[in-house]
N, C-alpha and C positions, 0 to 999 in steps of 0.2 A: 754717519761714522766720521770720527775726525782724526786726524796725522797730528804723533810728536815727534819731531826732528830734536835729537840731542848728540852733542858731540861728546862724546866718553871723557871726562875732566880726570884729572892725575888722583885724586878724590876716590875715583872710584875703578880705579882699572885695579885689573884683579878679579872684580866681581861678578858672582854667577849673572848671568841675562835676568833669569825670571827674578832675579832678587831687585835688578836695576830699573824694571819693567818695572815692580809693584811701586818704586821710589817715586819714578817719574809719571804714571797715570793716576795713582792712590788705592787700586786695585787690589785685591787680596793675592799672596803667593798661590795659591790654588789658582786664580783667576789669571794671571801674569803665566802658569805652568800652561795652561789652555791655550792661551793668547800663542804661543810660539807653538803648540802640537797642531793647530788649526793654521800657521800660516803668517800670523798676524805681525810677525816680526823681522824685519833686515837689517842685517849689519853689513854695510858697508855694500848694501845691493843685494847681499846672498838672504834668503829665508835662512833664517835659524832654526837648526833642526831639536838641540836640544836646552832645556832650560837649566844646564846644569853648567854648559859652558861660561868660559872666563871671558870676559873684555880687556881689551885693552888701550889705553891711552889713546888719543886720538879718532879710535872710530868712531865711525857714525850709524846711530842707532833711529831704525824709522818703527813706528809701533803704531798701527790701525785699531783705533779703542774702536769696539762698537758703539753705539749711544745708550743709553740708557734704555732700560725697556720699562715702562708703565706697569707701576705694582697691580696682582689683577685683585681685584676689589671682591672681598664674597659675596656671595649669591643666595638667596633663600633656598632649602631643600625641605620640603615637607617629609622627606624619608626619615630625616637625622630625627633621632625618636629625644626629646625635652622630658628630662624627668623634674616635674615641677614639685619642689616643697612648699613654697611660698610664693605669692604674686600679687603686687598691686598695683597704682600706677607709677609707681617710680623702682620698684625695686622687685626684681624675682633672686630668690635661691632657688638654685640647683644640687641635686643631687646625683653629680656626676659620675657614669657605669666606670670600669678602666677599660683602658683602648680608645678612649674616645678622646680626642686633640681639640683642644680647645677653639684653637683661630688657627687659618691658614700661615704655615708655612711651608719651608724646603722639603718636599717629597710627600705634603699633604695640604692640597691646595683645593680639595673640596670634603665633603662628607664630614667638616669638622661640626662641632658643636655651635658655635657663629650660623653657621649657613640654618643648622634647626631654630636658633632664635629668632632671626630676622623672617623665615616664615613665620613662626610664632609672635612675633611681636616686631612687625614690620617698621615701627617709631623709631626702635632702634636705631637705625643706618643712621640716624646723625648725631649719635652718641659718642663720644669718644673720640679713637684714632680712627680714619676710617678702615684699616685694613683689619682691627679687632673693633665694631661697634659694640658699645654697652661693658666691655670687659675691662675690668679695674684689678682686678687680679687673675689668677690663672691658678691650674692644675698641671702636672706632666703629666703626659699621654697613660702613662702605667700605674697612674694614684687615681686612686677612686675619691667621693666623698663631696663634702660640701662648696660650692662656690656660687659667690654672690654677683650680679648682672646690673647694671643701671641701665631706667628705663627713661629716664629724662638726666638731662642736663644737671640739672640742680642736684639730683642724686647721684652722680657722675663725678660730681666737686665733693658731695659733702662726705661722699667716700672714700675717693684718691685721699681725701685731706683727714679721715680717718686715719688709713693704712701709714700715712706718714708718720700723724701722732703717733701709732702704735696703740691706737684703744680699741683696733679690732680685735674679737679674742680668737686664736685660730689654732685650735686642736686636733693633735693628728695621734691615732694611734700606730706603733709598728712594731714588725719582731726581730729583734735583732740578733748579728754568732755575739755567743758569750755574755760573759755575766758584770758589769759594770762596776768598779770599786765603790762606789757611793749610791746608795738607794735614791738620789737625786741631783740632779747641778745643773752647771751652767755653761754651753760650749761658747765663749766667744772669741771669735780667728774670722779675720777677714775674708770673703771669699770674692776671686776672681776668675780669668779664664785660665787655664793649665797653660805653663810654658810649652809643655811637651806633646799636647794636644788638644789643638782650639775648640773641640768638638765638646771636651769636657769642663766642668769647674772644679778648681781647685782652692786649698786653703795659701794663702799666698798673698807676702806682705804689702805687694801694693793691693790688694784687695779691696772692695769696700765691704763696711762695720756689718759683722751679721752676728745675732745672738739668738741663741737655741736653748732653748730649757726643758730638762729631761727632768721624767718621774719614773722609778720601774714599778711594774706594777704587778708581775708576775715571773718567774723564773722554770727553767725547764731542764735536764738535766739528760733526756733521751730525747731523740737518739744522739744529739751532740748538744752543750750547752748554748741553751737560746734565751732572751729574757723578752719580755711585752714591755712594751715601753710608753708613757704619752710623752709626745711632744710637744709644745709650746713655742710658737714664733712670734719672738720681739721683732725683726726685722723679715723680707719677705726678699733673698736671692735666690735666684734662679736654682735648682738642686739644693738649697741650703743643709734641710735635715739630711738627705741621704750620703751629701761633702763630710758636715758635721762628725757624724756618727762614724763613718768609715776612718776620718781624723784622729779620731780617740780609736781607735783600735775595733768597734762595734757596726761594722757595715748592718746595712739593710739587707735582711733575707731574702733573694729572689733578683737583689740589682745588680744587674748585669755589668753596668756601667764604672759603676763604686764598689767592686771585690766583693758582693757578697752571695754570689752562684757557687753551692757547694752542692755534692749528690746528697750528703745526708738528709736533707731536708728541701725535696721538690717545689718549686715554683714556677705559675707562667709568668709572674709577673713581680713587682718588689711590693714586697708586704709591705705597703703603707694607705693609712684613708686618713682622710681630713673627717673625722668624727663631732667635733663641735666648731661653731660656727657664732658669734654674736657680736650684735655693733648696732649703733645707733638706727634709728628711722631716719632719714635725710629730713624729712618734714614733720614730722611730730616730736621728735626726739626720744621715743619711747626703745628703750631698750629691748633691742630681737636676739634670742639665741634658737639655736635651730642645734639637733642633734640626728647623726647617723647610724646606726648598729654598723657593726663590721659584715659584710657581704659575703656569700657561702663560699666563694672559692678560699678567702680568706681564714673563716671559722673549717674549712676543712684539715688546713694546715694546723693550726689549734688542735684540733681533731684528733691528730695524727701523733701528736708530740704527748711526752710522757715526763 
């Protein structure tokens, strides 16, 4: 653990503790709010009880950062079930179920899909980052569909440096409320993290460059207007299609996250799959495409619509 001693500058008096906390350690406002509910903060001697209070000029601010803790590294799980499409020695496709998280993060730190590859293909662990080994792109937890693994190095590179080019080809099908003015286009609006909530992304001008290309492909008119849509991603942020689509007025059915949970039209999850998949061999250079049917929870909802 180590101590910052700062003396409250004319700068900043006025301002709330947790906000002066996140300034001086680098800490997030969530992290800085902690810091004082736990203790971790005196002004002028006393423990700070809440992180809403004002400073003022001249005091003296002591704040106990903890140290760092040691990212925890995954683990092989022979449980996590690998739905394998392809596999050689440099490159598997997966045919990823929903529900299933990719690599460990906040609030899922095992049972992810990482921890089934590195049983399955133990090479892995010195691919990549090490806390994602092998993973050059990702799914969210509630999209189904296709995603590609590098099993060496060399396909690790000629991948990343794919995705950058943009000549991977990455299709997603989904169903969206409402009926879109143009039987096809092109969304492009930067996407960032939400002012209003860090937890989400938003379209938002310092954003960086994302581009989404839509085709519809089918239309529905019971029990509320819905249309099938494919997607095409030029660029790969974080949420992109389901920012995109809710942006123009057209959320994702089923996302909870991006306004598009309605009763008319039940879902456990946001109707979207990554349906096609192609991009070079890393080592031969032979062009792979791989393609996914839509999954029965999903074909239910289809099903259902009139």
């Amino acid at each position: 653990m180590t101590q910052v001693h700062e003396e409250v500058p004319a700068a900043l008096d006025g301002q709330r503790i947790d906000r002066v906390v996140a300034m001086l350690t680098g800490v997030s406002r969530t992290e800085a709010t902690d810091l004082v509910r736990q203790g971790g903060v005196r002004v002028d001697g006393a423990a700070a009880t809440r992180g809403a209070d004002r400073l003022q000029v001249g005091q003296v601010v002591v704040i106990d950062v903890p140290d760092p803790v040691a990212a925890e590294l995954p683990e092989p799980d022979p449980t996590v079930v690998v739905p394998v499409v392809f596999a050689d020695e440099h490159v598997v496709v997966i045919d990823k179920p929903a529900d299933l998280v990719v690599h460990p993060g906040a609030g899922h730190r095992h049972g992810t899909l990482v921890s089934g590859l590195l049983a399955k293909y133990p090479e892995i662990v010195g691919v990549g980052e090490p806390e994602r080994p092998g993973v050059v792109h990702r799914l969210d937890r509630g999209t189904s569909g296709l995603l590609m693994v590098a099993r060496s190095a060399l396909a690790y590179e000629s991948l990343v440096g794919q995705l950058s080019a943009r000549t991977v080809d990455r299709r997603y099908r989904t169903l969206v409320w409402g009926h879109p003015d143009s039987p096809r286009g092109l969304i492009e609006a930067p996407i960032g993290r939400s002012p209003k909530h860090p937890t989400k992304m938003a379209v938002t001008s310092n954003g960086k460059e994302a581009r989404t290309r839509y085709e519809v492909e089918q239309l529905f008119t019971a029990p509320s207007p819905t249309a099938v849509l494919t997607c095409r991603l030029e660029t790969g942020r974080t949420h992109q299609i389901r920012v995109h689509l809710s942006a123009i007025g057209h959320p994702v059915v089923g996302d909870d996250r991006y306004n598009g949970v309605r009763q008319t039209v039940p879902t456990l999850r946001p109707f979207l799959h990554a349906e096609q998949l192609g991009f070079d061999h890393p080592v031969t250079a032979e062009r792979l495409t791989f393609h996914s049917p839509l999954p029965s929870d999903l074909l239910a909802v289809l099903a259902a619509l009139g």
